[in-house]
mmCIF file as Biopython writes it, N, C-alpha, C and O atoms, coordinates in Angstrom:
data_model
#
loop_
_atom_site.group_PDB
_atom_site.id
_atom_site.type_symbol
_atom_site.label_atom_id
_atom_site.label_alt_id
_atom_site.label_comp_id
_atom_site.label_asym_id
_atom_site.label_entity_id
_atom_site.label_seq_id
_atom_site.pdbx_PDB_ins_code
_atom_site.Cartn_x
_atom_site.Cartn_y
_atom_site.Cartn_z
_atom_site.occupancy
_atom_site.B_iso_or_equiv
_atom_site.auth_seq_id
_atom_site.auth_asym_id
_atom_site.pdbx_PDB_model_num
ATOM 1   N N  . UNK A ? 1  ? 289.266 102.429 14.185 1.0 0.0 1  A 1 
ATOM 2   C CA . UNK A ? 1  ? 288.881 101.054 13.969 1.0 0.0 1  A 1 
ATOM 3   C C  . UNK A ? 1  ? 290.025 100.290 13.296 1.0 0.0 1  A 1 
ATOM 4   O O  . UNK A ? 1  ? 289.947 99.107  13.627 1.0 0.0 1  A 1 
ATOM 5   N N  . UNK A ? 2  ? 291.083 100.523 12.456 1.0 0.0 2  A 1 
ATOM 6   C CA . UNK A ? 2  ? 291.716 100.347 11.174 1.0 0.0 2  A 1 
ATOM 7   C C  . UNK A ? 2  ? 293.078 99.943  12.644 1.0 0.0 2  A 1 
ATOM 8   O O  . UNK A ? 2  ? 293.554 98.815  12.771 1.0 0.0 2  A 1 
ATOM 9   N N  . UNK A ? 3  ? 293.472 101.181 13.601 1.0 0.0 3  A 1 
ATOM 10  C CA . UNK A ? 3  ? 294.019 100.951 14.406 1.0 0.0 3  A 1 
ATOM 11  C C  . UNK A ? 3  ? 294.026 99.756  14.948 1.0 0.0 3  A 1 
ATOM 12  O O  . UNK A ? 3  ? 295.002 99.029  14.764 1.0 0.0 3  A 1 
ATOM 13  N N  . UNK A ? 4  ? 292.666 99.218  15.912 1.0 0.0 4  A 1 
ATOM 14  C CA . UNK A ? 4  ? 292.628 98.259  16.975 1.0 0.0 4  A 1 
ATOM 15  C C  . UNK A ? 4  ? 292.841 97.297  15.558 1.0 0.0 4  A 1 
ATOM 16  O O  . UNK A ? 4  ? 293.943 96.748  15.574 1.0 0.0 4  A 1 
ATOM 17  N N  . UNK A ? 5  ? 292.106 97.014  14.468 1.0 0.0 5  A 1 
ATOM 18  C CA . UNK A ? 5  ? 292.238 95.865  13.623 1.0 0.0 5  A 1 
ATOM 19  C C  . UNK A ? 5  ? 293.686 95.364  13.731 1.0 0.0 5  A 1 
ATOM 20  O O  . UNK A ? 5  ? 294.086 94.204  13.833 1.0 0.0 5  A 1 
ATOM 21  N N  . UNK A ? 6  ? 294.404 96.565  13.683 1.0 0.0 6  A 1 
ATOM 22  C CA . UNK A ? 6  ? 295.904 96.221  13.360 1.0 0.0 6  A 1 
ATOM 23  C C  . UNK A ? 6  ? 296.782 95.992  14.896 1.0 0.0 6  A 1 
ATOM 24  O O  . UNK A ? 6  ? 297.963 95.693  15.067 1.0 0.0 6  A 1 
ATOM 25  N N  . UNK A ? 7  ? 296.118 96.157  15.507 1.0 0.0 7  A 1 
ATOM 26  C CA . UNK A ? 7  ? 296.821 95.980  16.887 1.0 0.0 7  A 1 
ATOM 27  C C  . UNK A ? 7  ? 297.398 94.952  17.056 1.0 0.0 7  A 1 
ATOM 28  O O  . UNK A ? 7  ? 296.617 94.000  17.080 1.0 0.0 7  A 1 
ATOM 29  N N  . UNK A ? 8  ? 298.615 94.642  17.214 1.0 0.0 8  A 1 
ATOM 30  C CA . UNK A ? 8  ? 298.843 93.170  17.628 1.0 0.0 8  A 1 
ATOM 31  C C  . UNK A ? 8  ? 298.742 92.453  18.605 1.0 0.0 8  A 1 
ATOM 32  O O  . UNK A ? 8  ? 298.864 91.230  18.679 1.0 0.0 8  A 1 
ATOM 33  N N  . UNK A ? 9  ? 298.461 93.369  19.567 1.0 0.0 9  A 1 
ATOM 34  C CA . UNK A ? 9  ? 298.215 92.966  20.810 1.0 0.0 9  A 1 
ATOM 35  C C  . UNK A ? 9  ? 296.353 92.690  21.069 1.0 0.0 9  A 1 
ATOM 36  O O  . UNK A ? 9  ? 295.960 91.583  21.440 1.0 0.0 9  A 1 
ATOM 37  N N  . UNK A ? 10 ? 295.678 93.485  20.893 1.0 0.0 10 A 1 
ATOM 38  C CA . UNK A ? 10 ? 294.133 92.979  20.655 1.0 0.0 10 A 1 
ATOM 39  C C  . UNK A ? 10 ? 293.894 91.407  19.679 1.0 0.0 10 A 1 
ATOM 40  O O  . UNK A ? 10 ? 293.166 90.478  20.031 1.0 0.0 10 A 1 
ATOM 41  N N  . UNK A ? 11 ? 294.722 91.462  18.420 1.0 0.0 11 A 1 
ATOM 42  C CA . UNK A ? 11 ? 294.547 90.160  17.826 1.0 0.0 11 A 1 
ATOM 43  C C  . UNK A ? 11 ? 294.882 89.216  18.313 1.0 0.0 11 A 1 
ATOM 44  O O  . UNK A ? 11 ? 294.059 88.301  18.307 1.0 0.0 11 A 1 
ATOM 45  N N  . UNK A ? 12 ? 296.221 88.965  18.961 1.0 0.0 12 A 1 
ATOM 46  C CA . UNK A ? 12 ? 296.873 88.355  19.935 1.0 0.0 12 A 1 
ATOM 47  C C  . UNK A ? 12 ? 295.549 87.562  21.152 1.0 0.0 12 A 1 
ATOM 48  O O  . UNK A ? 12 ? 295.395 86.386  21.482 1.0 0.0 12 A 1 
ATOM 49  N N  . UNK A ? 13 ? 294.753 88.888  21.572 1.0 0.0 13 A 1 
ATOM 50  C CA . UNK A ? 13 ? 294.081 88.600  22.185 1.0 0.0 13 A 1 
ATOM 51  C C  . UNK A ? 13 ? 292.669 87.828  21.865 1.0 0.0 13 A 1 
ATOM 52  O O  . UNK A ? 13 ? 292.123 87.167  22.748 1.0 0.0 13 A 1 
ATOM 53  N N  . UNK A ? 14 ? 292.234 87.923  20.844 1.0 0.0 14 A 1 
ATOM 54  C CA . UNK A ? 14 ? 291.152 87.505  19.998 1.0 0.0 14 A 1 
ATOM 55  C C  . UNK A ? 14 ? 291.382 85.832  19.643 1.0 0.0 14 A 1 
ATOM 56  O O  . UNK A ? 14 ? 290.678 84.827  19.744 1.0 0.0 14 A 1 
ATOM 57  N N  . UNK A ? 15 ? 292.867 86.143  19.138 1.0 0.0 15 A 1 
ATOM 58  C CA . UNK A ? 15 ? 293.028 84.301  18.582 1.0 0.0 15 A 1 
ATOM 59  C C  . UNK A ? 15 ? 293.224 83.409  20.243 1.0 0.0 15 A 1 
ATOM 60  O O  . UNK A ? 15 ? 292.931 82.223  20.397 1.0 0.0 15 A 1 
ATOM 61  N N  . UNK A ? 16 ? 293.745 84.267  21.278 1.0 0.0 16 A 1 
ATOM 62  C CA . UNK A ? 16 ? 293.763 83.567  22.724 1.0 0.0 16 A 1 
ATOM 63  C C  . UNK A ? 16 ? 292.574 82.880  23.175 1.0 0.0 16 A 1 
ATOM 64  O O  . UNK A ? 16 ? 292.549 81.875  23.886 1.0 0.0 16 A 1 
ATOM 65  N N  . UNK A ? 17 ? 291.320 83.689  22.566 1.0 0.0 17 A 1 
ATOM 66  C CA . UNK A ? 17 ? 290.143 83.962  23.700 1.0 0.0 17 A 1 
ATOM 67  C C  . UNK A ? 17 ? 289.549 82.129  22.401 1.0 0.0 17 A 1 
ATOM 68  O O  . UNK A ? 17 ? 289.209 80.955  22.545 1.0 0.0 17 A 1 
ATOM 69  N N  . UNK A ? 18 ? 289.744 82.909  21.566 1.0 0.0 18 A 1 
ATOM 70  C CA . UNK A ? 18 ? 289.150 81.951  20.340 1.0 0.0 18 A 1 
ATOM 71  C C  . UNK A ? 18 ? 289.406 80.683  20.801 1.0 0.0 18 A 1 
ATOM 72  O O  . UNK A ? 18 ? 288.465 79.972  21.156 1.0 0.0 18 A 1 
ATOM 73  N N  . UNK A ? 19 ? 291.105 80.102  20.871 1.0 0.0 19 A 1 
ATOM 74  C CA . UNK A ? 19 ? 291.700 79.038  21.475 1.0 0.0 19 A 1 
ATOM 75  C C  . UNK A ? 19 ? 290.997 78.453  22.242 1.0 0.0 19 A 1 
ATOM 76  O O  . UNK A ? 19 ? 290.544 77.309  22.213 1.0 0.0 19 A 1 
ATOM 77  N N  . UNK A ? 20 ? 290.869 79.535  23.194 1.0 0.0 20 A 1 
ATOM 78  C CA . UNK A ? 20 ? 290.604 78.387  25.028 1.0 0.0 20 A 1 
ATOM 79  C C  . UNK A ? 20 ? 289.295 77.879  24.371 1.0 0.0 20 A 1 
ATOM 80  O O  . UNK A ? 20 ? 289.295 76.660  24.203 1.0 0.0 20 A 1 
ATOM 81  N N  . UNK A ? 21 ? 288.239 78.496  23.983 1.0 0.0 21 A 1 
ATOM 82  C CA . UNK A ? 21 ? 287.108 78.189  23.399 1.0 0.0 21 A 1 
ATOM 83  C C  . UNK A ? 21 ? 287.042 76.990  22.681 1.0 0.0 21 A 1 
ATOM 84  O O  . UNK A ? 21 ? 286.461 76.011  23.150 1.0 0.0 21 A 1 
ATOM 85  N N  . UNK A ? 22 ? 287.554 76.979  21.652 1.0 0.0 22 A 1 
ATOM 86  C CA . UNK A ? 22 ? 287.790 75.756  20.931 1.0 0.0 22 A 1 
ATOM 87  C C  . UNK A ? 22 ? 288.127 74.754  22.044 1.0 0.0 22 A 1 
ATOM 88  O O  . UNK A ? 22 ? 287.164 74.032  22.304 1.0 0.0 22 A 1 
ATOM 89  N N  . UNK A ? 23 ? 289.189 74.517  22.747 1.0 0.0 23 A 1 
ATOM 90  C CA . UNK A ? 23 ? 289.692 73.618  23.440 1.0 0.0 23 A 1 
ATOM 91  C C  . UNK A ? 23 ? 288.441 72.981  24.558 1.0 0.0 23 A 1 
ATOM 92  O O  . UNK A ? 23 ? 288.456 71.920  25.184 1.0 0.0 23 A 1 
ATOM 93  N N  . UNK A ? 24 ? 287.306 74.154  24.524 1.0 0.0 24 A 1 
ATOM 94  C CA . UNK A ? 24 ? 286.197 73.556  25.397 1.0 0.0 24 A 1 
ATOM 95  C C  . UNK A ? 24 ? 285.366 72.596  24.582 1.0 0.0 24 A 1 
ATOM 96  O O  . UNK A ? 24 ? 284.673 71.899  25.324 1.0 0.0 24 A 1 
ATOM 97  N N  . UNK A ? 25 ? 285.228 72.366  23.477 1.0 0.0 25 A 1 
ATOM 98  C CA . UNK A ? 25 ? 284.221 72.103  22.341 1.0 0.0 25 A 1 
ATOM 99  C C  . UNK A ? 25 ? 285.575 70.437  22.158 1.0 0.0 25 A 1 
ATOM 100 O O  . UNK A ? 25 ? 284.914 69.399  22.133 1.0 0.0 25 A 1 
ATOM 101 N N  . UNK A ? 26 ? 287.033 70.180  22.055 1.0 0.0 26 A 1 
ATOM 102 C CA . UNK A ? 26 ? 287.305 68.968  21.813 1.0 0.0 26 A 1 
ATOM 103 C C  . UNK A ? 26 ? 287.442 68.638  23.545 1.0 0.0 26 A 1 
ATOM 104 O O  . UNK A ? 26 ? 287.374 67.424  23.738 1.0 0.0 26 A 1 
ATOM 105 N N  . UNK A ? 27 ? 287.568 69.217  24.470 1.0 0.0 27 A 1 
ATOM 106 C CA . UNK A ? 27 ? 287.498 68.437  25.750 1.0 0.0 27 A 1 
ATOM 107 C C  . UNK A ? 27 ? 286.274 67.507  26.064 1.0 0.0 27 A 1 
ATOM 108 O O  . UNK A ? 27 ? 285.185 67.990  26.373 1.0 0.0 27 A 1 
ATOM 109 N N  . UNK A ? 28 ? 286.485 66.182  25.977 1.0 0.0 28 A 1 
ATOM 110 C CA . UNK A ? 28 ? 285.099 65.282  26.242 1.0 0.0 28 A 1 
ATOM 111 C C  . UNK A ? 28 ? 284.863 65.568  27.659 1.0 0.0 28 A 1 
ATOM 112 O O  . UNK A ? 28 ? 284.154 64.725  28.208 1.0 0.0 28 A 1 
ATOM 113 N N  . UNK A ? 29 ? 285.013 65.929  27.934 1.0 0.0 29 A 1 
ATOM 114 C CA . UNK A ? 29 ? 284.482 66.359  29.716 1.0 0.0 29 A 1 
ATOM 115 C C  . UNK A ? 29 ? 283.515 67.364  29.849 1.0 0.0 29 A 1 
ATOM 116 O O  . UNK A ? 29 ? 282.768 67.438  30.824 1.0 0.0 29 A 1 
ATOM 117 N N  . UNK A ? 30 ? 283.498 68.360  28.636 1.0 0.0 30 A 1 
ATOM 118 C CA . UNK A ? 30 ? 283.026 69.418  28.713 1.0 0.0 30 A 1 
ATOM 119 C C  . UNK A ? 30 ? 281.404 69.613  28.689 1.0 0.0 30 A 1 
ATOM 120 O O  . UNK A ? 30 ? 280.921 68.897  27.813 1.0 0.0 30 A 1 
ATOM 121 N N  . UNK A ? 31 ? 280.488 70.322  29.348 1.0 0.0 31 A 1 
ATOM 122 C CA . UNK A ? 31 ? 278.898 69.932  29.704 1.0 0.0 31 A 1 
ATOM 123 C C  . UNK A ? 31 ? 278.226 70.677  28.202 1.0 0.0 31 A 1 
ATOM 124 O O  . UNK A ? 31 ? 278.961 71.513  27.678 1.0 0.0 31 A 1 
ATOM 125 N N  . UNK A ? 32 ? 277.654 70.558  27.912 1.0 0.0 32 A 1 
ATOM 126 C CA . UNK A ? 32 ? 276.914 71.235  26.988 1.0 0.0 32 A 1 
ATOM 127 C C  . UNK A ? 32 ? 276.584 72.878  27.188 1.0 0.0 32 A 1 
ATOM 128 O O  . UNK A ? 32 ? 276.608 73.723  26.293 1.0 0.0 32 A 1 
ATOM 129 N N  . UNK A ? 33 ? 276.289 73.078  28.519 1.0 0.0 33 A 1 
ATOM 130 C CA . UNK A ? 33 ? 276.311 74.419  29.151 1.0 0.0 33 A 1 
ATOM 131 C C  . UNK A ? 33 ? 277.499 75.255  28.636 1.0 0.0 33 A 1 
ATOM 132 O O  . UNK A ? 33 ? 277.547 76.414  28.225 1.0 0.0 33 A 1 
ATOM 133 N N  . UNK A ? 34 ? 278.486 74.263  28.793 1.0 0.0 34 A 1 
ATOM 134 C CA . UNK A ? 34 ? 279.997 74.796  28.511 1.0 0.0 34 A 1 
ATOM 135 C C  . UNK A ? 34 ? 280.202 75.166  27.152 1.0 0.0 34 A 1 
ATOM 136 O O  . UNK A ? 34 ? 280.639 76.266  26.815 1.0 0.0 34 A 1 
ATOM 137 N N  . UNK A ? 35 ? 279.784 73.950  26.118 1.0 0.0 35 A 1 
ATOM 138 C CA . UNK A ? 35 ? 279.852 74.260  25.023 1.0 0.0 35 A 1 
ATOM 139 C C  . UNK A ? 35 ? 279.340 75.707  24.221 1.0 0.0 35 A 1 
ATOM 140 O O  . UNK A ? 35 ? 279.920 76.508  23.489 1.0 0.0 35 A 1 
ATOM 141 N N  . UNK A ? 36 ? 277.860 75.593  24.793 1.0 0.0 36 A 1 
ATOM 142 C CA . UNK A ? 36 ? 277.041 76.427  24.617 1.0 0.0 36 A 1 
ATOM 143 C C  . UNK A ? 36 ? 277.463 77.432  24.519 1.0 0.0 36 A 1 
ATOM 144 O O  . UNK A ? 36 ? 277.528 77.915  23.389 1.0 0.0 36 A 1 
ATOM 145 N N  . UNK A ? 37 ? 277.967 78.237  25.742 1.0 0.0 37 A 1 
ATOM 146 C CA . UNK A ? 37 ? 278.601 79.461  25.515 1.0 0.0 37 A 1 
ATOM 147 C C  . UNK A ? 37 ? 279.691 79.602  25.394 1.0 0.0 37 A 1 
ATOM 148 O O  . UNK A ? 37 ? 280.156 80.737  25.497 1.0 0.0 37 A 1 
ATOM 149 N N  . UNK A ? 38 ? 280.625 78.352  25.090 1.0 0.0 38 A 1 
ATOM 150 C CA . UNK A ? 38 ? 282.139 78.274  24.075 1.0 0.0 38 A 1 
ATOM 151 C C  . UNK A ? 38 ? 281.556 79.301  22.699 1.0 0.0 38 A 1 
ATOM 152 O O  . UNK A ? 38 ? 281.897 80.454  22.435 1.0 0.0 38 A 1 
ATOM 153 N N  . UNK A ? 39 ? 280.479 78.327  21.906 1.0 0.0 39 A 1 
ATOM 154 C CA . UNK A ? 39 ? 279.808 78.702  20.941 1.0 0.0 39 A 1 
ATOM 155 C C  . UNK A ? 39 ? 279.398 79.885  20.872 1.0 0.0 39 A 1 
ATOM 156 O O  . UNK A ? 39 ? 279.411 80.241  19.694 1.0 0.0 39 A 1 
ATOM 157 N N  . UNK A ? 40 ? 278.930 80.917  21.758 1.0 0.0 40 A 1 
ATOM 158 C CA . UNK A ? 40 ? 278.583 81.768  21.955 1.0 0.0 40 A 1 
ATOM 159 C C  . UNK A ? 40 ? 279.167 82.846  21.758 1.0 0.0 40 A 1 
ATOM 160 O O  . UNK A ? 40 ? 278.650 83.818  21.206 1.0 0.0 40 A 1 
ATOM 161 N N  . UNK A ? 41 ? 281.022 82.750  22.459 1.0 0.0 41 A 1 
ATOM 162 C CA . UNK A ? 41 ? 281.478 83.703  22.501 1.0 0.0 41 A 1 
ATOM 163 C C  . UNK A ? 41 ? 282.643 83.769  21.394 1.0 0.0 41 A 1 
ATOM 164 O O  . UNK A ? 41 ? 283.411 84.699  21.149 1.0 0.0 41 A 1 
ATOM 165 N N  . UNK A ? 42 ? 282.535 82.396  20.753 1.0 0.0 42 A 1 
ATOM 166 C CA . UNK A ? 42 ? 283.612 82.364  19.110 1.0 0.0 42 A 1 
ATOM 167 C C  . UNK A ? 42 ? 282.324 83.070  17.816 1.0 0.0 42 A 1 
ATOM 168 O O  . UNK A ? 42 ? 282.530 83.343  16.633 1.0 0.0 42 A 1 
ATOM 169 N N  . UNK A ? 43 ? 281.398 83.159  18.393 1.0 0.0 43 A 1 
ATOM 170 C CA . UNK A ? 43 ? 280.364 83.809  17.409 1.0 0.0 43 A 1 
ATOM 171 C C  . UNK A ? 43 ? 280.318 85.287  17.413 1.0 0.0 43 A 1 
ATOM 172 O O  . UNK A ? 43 ? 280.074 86.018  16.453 1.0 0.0 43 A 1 
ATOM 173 N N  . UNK A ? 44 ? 280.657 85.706  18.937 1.0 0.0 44 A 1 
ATOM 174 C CA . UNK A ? 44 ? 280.536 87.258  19.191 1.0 0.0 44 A 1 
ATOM 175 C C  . UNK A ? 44 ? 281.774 87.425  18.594 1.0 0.0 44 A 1 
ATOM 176 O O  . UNK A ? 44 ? 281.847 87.872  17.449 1.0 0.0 44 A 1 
ATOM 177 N N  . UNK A ? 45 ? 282.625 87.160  19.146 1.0 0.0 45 A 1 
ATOM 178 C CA . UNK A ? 45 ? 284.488 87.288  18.550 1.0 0.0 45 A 1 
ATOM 179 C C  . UNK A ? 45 ? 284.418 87.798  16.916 1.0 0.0 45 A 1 
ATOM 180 O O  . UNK A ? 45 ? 284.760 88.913  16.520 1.0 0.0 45 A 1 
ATOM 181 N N  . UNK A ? 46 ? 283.778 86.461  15.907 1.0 0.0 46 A 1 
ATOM 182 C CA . UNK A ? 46 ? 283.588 86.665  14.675 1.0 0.0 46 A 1 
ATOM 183 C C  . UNK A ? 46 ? 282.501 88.012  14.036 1.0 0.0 46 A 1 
ATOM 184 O O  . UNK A ? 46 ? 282.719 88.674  13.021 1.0 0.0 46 A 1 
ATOM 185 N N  . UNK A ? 47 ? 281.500 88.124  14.831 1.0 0.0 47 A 1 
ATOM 186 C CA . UNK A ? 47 ? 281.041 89.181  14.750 1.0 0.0 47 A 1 
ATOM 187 C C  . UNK A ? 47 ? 281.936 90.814  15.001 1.0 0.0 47 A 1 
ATOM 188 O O  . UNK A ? 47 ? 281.640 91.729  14.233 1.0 0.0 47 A 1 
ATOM 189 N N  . UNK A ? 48 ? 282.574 90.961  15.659 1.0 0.0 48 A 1 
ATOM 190 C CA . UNK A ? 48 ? 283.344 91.910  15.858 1.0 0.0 48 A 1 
ATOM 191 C C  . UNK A ? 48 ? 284.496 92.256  14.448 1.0 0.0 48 A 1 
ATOM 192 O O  . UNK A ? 48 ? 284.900 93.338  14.023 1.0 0.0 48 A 1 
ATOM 193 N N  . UNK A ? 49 ? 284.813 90.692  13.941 1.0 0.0 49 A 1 
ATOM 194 C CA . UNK A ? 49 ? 285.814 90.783  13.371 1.0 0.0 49 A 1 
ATOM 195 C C  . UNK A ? 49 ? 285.279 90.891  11.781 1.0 0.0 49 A 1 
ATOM 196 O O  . UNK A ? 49 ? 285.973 90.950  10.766 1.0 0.0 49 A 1 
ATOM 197 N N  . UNK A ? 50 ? 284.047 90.897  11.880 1.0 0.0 50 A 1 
ATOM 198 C CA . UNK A ? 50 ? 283.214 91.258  10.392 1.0 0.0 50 A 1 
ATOM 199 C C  . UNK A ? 50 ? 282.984 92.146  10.595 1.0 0.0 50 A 1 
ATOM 200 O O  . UNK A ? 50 ? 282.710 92.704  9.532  1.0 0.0 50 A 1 
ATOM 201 N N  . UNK A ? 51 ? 282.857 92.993  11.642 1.0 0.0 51 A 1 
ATOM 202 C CA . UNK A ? 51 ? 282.058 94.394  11.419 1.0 0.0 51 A 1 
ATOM 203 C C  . UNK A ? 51 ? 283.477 95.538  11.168 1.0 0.0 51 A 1 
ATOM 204 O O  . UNK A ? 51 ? 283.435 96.606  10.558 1.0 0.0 51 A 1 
ATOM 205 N N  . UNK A ? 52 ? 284.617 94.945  11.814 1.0 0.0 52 A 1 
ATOM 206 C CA . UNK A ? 52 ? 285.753 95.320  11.246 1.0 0.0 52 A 1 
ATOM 207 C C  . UNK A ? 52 ? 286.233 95.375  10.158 1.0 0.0 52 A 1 
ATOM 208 O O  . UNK A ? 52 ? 286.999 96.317  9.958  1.0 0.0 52 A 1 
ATOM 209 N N  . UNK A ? 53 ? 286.013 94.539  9.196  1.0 0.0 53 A 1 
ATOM 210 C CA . UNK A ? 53 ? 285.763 94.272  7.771  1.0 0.0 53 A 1 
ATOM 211 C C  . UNK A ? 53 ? 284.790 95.057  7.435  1.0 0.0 53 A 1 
ATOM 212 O O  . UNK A ? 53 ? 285.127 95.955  6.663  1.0 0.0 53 A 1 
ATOM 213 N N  . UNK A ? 54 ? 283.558 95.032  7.784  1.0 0.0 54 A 1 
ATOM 214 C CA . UNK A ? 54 ? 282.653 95.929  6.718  1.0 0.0 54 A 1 
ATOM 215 C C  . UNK A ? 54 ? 283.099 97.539  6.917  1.0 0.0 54 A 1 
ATOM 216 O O  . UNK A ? 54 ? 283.218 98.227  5.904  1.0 0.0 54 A 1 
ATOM 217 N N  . UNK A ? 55 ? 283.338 98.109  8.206  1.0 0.0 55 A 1 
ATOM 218 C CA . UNK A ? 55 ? 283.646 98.908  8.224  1.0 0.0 55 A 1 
ATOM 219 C C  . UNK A ? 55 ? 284.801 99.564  7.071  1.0 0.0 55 A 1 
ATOM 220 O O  . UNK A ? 55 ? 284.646 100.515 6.305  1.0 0.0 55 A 1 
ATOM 221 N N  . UNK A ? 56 ? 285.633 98.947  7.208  1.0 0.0 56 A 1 
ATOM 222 C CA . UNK A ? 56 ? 286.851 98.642  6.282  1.0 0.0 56 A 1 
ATOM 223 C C  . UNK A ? 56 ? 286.591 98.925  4.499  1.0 0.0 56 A 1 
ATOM 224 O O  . UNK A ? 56 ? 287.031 99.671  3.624  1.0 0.0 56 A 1 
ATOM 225 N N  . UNK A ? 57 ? 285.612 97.836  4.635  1.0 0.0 57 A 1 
ATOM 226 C CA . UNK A ? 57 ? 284.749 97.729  3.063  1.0 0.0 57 A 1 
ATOM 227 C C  . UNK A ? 57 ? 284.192 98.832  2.442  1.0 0.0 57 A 1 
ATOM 228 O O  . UNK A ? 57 ? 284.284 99.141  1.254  1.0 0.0 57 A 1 
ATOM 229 N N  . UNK A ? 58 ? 283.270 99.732  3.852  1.0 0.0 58 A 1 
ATOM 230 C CA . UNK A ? 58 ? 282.613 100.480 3.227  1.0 0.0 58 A 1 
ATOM 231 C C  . UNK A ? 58 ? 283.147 101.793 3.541  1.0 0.0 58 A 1 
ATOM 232 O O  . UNK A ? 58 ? 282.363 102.734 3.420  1.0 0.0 58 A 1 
ATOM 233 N N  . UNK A ? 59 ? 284.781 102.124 4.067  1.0 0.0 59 A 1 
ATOM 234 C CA . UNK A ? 59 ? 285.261 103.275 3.953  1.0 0.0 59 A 1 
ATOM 235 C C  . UNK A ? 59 ? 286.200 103.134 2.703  1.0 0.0 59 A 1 
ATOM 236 O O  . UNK A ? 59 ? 286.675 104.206 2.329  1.0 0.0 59 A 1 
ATOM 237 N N  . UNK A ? 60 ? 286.561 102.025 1.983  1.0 0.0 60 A 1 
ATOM 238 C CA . UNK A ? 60 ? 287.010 102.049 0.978  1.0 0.0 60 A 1 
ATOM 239 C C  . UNK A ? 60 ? 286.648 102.420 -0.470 1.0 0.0 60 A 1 
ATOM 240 O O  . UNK A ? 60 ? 287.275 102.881 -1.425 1.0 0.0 60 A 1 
ATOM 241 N N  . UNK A ? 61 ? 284.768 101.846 -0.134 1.0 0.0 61 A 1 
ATOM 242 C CA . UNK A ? 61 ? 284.032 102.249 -0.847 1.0 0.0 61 A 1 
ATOM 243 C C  . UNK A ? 61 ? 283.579 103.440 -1.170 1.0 0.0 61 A 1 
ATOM 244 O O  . UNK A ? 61 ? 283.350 103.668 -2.358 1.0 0.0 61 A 1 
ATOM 245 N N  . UNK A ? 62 ? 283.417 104.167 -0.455 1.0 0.0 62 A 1 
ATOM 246 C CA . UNK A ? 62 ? 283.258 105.907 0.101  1.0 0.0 62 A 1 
ATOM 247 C C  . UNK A ? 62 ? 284.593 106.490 -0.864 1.0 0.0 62 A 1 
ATOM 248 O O  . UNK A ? 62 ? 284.397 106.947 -1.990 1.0 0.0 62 A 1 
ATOM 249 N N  . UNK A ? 63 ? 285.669 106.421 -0.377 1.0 0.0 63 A 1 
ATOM 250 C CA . UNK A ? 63 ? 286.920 106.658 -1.285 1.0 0.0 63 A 1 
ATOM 251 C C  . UNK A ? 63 ? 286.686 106.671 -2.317 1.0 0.0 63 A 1 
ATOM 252 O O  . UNK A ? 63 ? 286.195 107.655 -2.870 1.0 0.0 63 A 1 
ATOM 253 N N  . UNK A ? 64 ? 286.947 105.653 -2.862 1.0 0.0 64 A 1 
ATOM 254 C CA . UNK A ? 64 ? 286.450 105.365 -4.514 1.0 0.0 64 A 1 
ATOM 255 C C  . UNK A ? 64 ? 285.516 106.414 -4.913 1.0 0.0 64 A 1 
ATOM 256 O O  . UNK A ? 64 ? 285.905 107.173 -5.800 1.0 0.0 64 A 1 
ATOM 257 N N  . UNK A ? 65 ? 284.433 106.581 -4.453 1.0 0.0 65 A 1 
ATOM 258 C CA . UNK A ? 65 ? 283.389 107.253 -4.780 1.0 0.0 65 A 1 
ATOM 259 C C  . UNK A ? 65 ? 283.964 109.015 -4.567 1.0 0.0 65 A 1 
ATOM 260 O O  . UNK A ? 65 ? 283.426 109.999 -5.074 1.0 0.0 65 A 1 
ATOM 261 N N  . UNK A ? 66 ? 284.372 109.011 -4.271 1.0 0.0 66 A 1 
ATOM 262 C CA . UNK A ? 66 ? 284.879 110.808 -4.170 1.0 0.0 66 A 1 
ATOM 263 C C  . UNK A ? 66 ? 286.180 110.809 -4.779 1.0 0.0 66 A 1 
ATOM 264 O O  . UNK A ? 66 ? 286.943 111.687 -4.375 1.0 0.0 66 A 1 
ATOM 265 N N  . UNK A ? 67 ? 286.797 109.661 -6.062 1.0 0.0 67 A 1 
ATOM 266 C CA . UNK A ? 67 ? 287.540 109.854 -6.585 1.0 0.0 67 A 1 
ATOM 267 C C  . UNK A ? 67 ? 286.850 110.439 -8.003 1.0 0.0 67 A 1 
ATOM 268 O O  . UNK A ? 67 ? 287.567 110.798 -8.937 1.0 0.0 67 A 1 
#
């Protein structure tokens, strides 16, 4: 997990996906449909990238504890 976090190439890919997303949400052209699951998939993105963190959190925590 600690790996892909650090990948530069997966993050690379994460802030890409994030981008186009955003760019659907200031395009005034864009349908609500569109938005919708703009919204959708900068929420899953962030979800991934917290559970990367907790993971993180709570193997650090574990450590500590068997010190």
């Amino acid at each position: 997990m600690r790996t892909l976090q650090a990948d530069d190439t997966f993050q690379l890919a994460l802030t890409e996906i994030t981008d186009q997303q955003i760019a659907v949400f200031v395009n005034a052209d864009s349908t609500t449909d569109q938005r919708e699951k703009a919204h959708d998939i900068i929420c899953a993105l962030r979800k991934i990238d917290d559970y990367f963190d907790s993971v993180k959190t709570d193997e650090a925590m574990y450590n500590r504890k068997l010190k």
